[in-house]
C-alpha positions as CSV (number, residue, x, y, z in Angstrom):
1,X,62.8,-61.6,82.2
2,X,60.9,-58.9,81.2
3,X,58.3,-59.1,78.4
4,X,56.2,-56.3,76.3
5,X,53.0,-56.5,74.5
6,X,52.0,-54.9,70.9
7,X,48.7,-54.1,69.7
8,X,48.1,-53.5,65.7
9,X,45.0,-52.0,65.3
10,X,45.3,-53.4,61.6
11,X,41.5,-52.6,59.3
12,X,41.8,-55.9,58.8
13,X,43.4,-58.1,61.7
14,X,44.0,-56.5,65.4
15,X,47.0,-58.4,66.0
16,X,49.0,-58.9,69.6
17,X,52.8,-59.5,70.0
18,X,54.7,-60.3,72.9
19,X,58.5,-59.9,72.9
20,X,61.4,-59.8,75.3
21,X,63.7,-57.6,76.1
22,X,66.0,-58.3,72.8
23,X,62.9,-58.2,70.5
24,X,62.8,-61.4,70.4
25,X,59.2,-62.4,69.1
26,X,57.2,-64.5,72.3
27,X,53.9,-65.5,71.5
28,X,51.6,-63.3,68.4
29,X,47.7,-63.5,68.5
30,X,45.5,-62.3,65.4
31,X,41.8,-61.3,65.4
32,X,40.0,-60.4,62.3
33,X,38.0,-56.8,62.2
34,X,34.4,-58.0,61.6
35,X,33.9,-54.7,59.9
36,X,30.3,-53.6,58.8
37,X,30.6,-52.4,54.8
38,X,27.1,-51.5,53.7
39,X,26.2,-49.1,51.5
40,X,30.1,-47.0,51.3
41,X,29.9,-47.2,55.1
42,X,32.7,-49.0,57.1
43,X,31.8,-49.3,61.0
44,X,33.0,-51.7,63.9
45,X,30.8,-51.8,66.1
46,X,32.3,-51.0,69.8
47,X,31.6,-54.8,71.4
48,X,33.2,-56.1,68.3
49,X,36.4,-54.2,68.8
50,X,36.6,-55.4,72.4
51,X,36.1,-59.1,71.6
52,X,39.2,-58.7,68.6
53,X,41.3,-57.0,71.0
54,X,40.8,-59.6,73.6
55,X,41.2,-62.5,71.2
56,X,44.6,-61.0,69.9
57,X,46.0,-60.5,73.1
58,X,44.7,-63.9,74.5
59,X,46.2,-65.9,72.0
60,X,49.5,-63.8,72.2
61,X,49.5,-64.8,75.8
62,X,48.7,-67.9,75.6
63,X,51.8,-68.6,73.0
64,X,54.2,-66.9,74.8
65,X,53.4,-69.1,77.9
66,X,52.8,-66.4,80.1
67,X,49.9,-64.6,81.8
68,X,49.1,-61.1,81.5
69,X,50.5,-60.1,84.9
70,X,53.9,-60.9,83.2
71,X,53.4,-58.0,80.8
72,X,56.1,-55.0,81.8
73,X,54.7,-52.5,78.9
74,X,51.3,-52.6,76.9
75,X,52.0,-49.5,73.5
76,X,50.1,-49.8,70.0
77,X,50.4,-49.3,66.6
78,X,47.2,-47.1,64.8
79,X,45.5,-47.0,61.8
80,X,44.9,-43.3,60.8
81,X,41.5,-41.1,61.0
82,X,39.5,-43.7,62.1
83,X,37.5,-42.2,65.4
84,X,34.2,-42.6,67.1
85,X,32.2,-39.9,68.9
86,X,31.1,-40.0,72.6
87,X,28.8,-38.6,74.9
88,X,30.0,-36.6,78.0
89,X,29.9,-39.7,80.4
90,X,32.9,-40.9,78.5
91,X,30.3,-43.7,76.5
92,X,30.5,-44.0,72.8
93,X,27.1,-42.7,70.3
94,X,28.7,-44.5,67.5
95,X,30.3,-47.4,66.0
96,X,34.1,-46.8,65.3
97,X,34.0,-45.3,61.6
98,X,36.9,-46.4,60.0
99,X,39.1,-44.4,57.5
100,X,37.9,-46.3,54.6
101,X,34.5,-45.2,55.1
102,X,33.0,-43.7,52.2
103,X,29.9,-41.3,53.8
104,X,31.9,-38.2,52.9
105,X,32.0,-38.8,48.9
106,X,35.6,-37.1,47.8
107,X,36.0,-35.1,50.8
108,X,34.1,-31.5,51.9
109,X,34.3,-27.7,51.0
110,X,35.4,-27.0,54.9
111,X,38.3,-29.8,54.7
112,X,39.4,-28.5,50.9
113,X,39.3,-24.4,52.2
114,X,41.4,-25.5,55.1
115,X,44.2,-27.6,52.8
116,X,44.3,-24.4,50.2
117,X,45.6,-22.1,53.2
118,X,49.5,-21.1,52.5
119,X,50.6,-22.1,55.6
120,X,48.3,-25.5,56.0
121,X,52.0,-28.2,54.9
122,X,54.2,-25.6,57.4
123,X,51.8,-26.0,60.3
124,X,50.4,-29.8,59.7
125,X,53.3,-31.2,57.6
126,X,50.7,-33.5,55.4
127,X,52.0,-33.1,52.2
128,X,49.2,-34.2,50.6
129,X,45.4,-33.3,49.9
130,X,43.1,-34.3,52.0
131,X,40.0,-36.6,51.1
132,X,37.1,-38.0,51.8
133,X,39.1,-40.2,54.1
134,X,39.9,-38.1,56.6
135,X,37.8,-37.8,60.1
136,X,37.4,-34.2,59.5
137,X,34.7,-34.7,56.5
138,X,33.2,-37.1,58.2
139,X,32.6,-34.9,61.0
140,X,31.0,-32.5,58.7
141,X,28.6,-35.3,57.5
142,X,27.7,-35.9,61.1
143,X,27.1,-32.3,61.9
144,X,24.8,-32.2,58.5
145,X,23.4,-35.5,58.5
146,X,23.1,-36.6,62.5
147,X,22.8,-33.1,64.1
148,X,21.5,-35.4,67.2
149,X,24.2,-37.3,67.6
150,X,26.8,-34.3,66.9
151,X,24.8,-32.3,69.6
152,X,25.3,-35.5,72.3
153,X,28.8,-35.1,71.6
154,X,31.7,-34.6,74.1
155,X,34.6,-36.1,72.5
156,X,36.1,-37.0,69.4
157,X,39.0,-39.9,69.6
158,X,40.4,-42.0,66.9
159,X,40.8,-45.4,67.6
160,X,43.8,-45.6,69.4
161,X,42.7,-42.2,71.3
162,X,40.0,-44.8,72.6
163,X,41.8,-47.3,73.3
164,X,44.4,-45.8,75.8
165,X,41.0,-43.8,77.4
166,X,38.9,-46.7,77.7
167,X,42.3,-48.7,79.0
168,X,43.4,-45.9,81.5
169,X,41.0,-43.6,82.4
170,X,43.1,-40.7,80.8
171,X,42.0,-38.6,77.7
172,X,45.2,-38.7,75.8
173,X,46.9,-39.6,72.6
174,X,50.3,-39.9,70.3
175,X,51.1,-37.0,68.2
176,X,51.8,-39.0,65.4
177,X,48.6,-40.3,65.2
178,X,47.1,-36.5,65.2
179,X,49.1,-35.2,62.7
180,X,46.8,-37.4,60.1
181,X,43.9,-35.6,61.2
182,X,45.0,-32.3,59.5
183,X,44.2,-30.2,63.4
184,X,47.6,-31.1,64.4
185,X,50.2,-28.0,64.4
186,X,53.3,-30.9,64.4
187,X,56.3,-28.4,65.0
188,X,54.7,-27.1,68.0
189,X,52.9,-30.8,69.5
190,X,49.8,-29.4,70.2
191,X,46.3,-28.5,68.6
192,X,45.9,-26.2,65.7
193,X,43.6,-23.8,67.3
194,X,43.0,-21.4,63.1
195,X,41.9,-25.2,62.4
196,X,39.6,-25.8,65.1
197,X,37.6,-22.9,64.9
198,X,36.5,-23.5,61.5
199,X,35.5,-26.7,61.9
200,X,33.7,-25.3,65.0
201,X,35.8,-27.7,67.3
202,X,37.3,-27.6,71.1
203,X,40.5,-28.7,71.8
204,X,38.6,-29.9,74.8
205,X,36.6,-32.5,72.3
206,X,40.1,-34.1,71.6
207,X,42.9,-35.9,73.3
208,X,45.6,-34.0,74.8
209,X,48.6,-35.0,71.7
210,X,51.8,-36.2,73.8
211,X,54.9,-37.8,72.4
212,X,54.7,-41.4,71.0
213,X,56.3,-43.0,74.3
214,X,55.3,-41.0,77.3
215,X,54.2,-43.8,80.0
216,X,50.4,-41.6,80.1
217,X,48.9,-44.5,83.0
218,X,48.1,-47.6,84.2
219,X,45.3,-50.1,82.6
220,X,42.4,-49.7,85.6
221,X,40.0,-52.3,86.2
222,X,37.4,-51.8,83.5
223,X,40.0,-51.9,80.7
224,X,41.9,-54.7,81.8
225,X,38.4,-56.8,81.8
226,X,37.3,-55.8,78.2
227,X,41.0,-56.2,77.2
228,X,41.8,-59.3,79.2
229,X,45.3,-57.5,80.7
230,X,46.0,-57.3,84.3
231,X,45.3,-54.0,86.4
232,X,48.1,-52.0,87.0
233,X,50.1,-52.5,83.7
234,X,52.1,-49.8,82.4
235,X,50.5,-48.3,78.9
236,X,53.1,-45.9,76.7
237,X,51.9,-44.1,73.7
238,X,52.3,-45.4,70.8
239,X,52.2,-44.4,66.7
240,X,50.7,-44.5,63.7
241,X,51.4,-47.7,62.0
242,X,54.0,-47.0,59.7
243,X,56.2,-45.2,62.3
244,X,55.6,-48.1,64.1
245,X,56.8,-50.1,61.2
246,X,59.6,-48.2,61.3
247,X,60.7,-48.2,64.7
248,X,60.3,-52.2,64.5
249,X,63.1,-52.2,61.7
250,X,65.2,-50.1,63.6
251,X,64.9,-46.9,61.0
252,X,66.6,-44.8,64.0
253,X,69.0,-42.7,61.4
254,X,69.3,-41.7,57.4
255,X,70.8,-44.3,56.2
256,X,67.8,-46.5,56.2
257,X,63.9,-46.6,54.5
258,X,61.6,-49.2,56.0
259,X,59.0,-49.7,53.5
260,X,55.8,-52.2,53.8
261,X,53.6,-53.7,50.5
262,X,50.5,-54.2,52.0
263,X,47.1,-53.1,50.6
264,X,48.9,-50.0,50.7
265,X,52.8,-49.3,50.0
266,X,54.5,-47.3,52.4
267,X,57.8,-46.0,53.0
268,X,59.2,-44.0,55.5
269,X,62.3,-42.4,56.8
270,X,63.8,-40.5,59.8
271,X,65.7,-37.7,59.6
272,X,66.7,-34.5,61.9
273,X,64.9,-30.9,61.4
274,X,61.6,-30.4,59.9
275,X,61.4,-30.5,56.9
276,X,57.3,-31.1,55.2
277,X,57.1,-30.8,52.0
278,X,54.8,-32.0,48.9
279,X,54.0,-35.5,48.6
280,X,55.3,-36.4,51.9
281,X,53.6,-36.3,55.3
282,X,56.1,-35.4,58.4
283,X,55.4,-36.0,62.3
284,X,57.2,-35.7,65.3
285,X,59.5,-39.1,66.0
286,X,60.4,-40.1,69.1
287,X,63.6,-38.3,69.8
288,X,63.9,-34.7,70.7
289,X,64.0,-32.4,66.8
290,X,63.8,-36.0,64.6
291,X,61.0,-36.4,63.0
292,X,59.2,-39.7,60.7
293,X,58.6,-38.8,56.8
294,X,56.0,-40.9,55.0
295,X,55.3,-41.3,51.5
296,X,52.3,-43.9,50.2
297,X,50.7,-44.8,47.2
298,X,47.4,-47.3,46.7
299,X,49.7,-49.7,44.1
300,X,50.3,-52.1,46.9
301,X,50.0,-56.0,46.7
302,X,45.8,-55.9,46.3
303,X,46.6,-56.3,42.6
304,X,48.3,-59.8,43.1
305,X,44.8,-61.7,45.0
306,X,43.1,-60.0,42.4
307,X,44.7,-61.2,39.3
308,X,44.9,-65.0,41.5
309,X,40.8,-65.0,41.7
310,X,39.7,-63.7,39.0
311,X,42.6,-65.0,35.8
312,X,44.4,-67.9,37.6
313,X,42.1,-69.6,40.2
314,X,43.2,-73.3,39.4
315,X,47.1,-71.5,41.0
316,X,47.6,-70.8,44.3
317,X,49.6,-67.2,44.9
318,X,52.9,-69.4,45.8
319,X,52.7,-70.9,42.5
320,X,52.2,-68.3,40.7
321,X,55.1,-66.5,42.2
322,X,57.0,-70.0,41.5
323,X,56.0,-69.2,37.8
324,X,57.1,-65.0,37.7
325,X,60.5,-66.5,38.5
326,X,61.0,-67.8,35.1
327,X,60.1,-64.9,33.5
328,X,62.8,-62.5,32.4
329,X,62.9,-58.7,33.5
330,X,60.5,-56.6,31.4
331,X,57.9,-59.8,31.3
332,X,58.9,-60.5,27.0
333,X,57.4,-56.6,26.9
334,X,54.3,-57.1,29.2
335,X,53.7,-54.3,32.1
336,X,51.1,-53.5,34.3
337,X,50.0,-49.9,35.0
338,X,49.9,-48.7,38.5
339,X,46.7,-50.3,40.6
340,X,45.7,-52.5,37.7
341,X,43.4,-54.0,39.3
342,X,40.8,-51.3,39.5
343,X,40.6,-51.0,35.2
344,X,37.8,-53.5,33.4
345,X,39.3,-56.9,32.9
346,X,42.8,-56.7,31.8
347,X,42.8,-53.5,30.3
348,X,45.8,-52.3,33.2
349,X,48.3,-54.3,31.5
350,X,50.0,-53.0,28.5
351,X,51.5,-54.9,25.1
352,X,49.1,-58.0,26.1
353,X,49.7,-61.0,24.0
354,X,48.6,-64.8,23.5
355,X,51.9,-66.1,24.8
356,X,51.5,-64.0,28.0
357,X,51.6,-67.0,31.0
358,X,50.1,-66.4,34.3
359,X,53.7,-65.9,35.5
360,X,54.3,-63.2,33.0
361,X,51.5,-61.3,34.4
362,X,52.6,-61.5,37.8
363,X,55.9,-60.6,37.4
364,X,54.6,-57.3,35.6
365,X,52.4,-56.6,38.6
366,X,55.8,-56.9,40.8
367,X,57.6,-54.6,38.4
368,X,54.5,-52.4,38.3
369,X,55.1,-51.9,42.5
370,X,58.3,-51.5,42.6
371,X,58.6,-49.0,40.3
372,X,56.1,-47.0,42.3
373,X,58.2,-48.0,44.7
374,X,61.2,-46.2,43.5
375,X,59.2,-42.9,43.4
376,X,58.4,-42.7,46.8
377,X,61.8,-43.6,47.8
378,X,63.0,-40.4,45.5
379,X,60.6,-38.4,47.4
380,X,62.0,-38.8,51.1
381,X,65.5,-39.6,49.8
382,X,66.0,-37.1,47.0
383,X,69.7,-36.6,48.5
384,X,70.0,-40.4,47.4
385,X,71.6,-41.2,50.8
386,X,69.5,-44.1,52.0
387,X,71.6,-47.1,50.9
388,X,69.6,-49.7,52.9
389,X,66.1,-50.8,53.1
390,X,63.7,-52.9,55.4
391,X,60.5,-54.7,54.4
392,X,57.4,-55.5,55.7
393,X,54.0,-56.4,54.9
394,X,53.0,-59.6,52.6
395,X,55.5,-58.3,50.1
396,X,58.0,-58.9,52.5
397,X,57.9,-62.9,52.3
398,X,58.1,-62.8,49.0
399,X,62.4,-63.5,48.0
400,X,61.7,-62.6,44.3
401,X,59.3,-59.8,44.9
402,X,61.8,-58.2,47.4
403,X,64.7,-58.7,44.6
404,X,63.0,-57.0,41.8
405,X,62.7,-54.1,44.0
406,X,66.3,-54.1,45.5
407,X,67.3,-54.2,41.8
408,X,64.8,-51.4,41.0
409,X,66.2,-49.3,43.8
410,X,69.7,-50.1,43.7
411,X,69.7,-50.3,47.5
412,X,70.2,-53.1,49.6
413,X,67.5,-55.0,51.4
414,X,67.4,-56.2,54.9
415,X,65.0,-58.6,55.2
416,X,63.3,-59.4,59.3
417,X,63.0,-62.6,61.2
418,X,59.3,-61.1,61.5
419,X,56.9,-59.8,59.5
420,X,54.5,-58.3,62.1
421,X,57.1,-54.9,62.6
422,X,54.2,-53.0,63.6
423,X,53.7,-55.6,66.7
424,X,57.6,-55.0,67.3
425,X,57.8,-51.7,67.0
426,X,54.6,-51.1,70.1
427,X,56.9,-53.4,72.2
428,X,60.0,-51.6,71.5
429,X,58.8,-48.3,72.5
430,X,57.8,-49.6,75.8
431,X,61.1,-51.6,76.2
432,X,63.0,-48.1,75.5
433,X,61.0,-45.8,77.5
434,X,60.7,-48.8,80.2
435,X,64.9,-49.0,80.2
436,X,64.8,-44.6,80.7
437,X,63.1,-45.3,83.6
């Protein structure tokens, strides 16, 4: 029977999934990122990223019963605009800098000259303005800040970029990925050469951008030792990590929004022609003139662990959920501003008074995300055609959570035998480019 292996690159866990030919879930590993947050900075160091990986997919393994010559397809799921810099002998000069790195304050002139162009949403369909966040500023603090270790420097690859290069030998990587990078020209696949030249980059500094499931190689013998994978294992591209999401919940038409409450909530749709437009970020999907939409917003589920430590530590997060579902809808007129947890004390809740529970509060954080919810589900559906939707994420195991926003929405929700649709979603795009073959 065959059987397909799916690595998360998560910023907080790397997690591994094997799954059979159905999708059936075999065996899941999870590593935590032992990230290095000093300072604004956010760094994994390159030994450290190994050792996760190889934990995840150990574990994975060793649950599913099966060694790693029994893999059939090895395809990934990536966080966006996290990179590290190499040298010319292929060896990396820096840690991997992760997107929430902070080096870049709000973002750079460069990065904010390039997003004002009129034809910047045509050509990279990110609908939204870029930040500090992105790779490209932090580029422009290395080329300020390090000039050194910018002039040592080869190539440019985000995480996954490394990943299938350090794996297979071949500098390559999925266009979804890319497009987050803002150098992507997505109609077209390929580099956006007006962008390059005024960050004063080579497309020869990147990875060639393919299609999220070409088969680009086989894992050679270095990779499979710092991965723990057997030589001679098929790797396909994979995507960013909500397309892969996506592809995990079956989102394969317009009549469906997988959506994922996380530290960040996501949703995203698939729909024919291209179409970018403001507040949504569009990329190439993985059949021939479809394409992924994405909208996201920061009022994800950090609010909940929040409000847990710091007002109800004697509760556990079950309990207190136990408690919201006595509450009424509209909390007895308490709500909770978007991201509450980032105002002093409780001063993102509204109408606070004495008689306010624990559970009132969390029920208002619930209503407080899927009412955010219901705007970025107007943005990629503004047709109102989407009449069913897939969770994922931590939100996802929540029944009454999941409710308040199927109420919200007025759409139906699907709920998954698994929660780790980003691990599903790696495997499937083997298993379907694997069954093409």
């Amino acid at each position: 029977m065959s059987r397909f292996l799916g690595i998360d690159l998560g910023t907080t866990y790397f997690k591994a999934g094997v799954y059979d030919a159905a999708g059936n879930l075999c065996g899941l590993g999870r590593a935590s990122v032992p990230k290095n947050a000093v300072g604004g900075r956010c760094e994994l160091k390159v030994e450290e990223f190994w050792k996760s990986i190889r934990q995840a997919v150990s574990d994975a393994l060793a649950q599913a019963g099966i060694p790693a010559g029994a893999i059939d397809g090895i395809s990934y799921s990536s966080q966006a605009n996290s990179f590290l810099l190499l040298d010319g002998a292929g060896e990396p000069l820096t840690p991997l800098v992760l997107w929430p790195d902070g080096r870049a304050g709000g973002g750079c002139e460069t990065l904010e000259k390039l997003a004002a162009r009129p034809d910047f949403l045509q050509k990279t369909g990110l609908g939204i303005v870029p930040n500090g966040e992105f790779m490209l500023a932090k580029l422009d603090w290395f080329k300020k800040m390090q000039p050194q270790t910018w002039s040592r420097t080869a190539s440019v690859m985000t995480i996954s970029d490394y990943l299938v290069y350090a794996l297979t030998g071949y500098k390559a990587g999925d266009q979804s990925t890319a497009a987050m990078t803002a150098l992507l020209d997505v109609r077209q696949g390929c580099w956006w050469n007006e962008a390059l030249d005024i960050f004063c980059l080579k497309s020869q500094m990147l990875s060639e951008p393919l299609p999220t499931g070409m088969l680009v190689g086989k894992v050679a013998s270095r990779g499979a030792a710092m991965a723990g994978l057997k030589v001679g294992t098929p790797l396909y591209l994979g995507s960013l990590d909500h397309y892969a999401v996506a592809i995990g919940a079956g989102i394969t038409s317009g009549s469906r929004i997988s959506e994922s409450t996380g530290t960040v909530l996501a949703c995203v749709g698939y729909r024919e022609g291209y179409h970018p437009r403001a507040g949504v970020i569009t990329a190439r999907g993985m059949d021939a003139g479809h394409y992924f939409q994405l909208a996201f917003d920061g009022n994800g589920a950090t609010a909940v662990e929040w409000y847990q430590k710091n007002y109800a530590p004697e509760m556990t997060i079950a309990q207190l959920e136990e408690a919201a579902k006595k509450i009424p809808a509209g909390c007895d007129g308490l709500a909770a501003l978007p991201r509450s947890d980032k105002y002093p004390g409780l001063d993102g809740f509204r109408n606070v008074r004495p008689e306010h529970t624990p559970g009132h509060f969390m029920r208002a954080i619930f209503e407080s995300t899927a009412s955010t919810l219901l705007e970025l589900v107007d943005r990629l559906d503004p047709e109102k055609k989407v009449t069913e939707m897939v969770p994922s994420g931590g939100g996802a195991r929540n029944p009454l959570w999941l409710q308040i926003k199927a109420d919200m929405l007025g759409r139906r929700y699907l709920p998954q035998p698994t929660g780790e649709l980003a691990t599903k979603g790696a495997a499937l795009i083997c298993k379907n480019q694997n069954d093409k073959i």
